[in-house]
C-alpha positions in Angstrom: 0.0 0.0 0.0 3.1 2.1 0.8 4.1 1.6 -3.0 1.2 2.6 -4.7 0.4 5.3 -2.1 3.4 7.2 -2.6 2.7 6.2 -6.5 6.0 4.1 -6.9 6.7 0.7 -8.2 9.6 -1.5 -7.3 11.8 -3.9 -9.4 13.9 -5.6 -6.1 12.3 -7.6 -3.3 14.3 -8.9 0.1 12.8 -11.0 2.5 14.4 -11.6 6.0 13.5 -14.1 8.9 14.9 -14.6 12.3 14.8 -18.0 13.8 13.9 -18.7 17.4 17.6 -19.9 18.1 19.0 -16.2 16.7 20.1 -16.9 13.6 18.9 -15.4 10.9 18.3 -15.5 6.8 17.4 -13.6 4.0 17.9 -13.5 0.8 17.5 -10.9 -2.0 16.3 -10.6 -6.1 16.1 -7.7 -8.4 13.6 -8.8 -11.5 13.6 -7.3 -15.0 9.6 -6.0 -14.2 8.3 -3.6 -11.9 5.6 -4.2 -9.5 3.5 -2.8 -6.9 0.2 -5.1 -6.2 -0.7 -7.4 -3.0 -0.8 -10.4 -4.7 2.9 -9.6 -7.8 4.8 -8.7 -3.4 3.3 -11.6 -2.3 4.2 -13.8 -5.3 7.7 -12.5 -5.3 8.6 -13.0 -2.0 7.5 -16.4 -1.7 10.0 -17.6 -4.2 12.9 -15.8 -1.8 10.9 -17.4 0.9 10.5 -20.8 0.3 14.2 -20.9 -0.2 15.5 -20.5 3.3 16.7 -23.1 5.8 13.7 -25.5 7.1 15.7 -26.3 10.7 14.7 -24.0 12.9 11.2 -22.2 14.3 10.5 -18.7 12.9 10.0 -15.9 14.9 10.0 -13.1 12.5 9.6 -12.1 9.1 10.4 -9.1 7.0 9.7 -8.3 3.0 11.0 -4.5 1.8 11.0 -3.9 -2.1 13.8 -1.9 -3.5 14.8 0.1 -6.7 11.9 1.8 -6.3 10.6 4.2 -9.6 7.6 6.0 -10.4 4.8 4.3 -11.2 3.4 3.5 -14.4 -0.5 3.2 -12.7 -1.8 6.0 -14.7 -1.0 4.7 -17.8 -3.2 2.2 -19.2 -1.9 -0.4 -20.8 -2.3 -2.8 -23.9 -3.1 -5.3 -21.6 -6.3 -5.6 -20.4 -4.7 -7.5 -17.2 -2.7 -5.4 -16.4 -5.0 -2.6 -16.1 -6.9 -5.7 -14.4 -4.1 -5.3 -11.7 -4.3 -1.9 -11.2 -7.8 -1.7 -10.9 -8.1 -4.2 -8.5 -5.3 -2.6 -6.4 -6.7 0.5 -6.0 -10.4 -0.7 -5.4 -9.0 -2.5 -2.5 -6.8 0.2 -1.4 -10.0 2.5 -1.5 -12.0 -0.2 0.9 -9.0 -0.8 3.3 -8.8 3.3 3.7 -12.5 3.3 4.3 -13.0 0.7 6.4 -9.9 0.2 8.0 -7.0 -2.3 6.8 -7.4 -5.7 6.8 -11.0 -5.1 5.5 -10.3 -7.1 2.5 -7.2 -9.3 2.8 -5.8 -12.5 1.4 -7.9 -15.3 3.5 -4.7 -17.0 3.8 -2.8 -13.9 5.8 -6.4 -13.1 7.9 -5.1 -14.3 11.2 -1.7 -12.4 11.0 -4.1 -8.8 10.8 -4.0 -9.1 14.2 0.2 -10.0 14.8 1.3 -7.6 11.7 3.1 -4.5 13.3 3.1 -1.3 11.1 6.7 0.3 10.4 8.0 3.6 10.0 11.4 3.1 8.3 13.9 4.9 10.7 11.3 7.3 12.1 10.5 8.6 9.1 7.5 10.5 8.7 6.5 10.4 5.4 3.9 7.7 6.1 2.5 9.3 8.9 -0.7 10.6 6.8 -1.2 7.3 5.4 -1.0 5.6 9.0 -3.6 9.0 10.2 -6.0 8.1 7.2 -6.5 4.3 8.0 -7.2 4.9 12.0 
């Protein structure tokens, strides 16, 4: 939401987890494409995910996109799905500002609404009207 609020799109994707013991992973891909919707993050970091080490219990998880560029969003394409994707982002981004986030989420991530902790990068506040909008 972060991406498309600030209207960015991202090319490079790192996902990070700590294991119970202390150790930790992560790993780390720049693709050829941009992207910037729920389910293209999602998609992405699952394929650096499911390559870490399977010995240990997790404790905590991290995904940050990188190589960050202005958005193409307003640009419709040739392809009707991508401007499936984009329309479908920003109807949900709509609800969750309405109604509060989480509204509408993946059924697979529903019980984690209530674990997720929102970050400010380095107590930045360039989120803080998002963060203001959605309470």
């Amino acid at each position: 939401m972060k991406l498309r609020y600030k209207n960015m799109c991202a090319r490079g994707i790192m996902v990070y987890a700590r294991y119970s013991s202390g150790d930790y992973w992560y790993d780390k891909k720049v693709f050829k494409t941009t992207f910037f919707s729920n389910a293209e993050i999602c998609r992405r970091a699952l394929l650096l995910f499911n390559r870490r080490p399977q010995d240990d219990y997790i404790r905590e998880i991290g995904v940050s996109c990188y190589m960050l560029s202005p958005s193409d969003q307003n640009q419709l394409s040739l392809l009707e799905e991508v401007n499936q994707e984009v329309w479908l982002s920003q109807a949900l981004d709509g609800i969750n500002q309405k109604y509060g986030n989480f509204t509408i989420a993946y059924a697979s991530a529903y019980p984690s609404h209530q674990m997720v902790k929102q970050k400010i990068p380095f107590g930045s506040t360039r989120y803080f009207e998002l963060l203001c909008s959605a309470a």
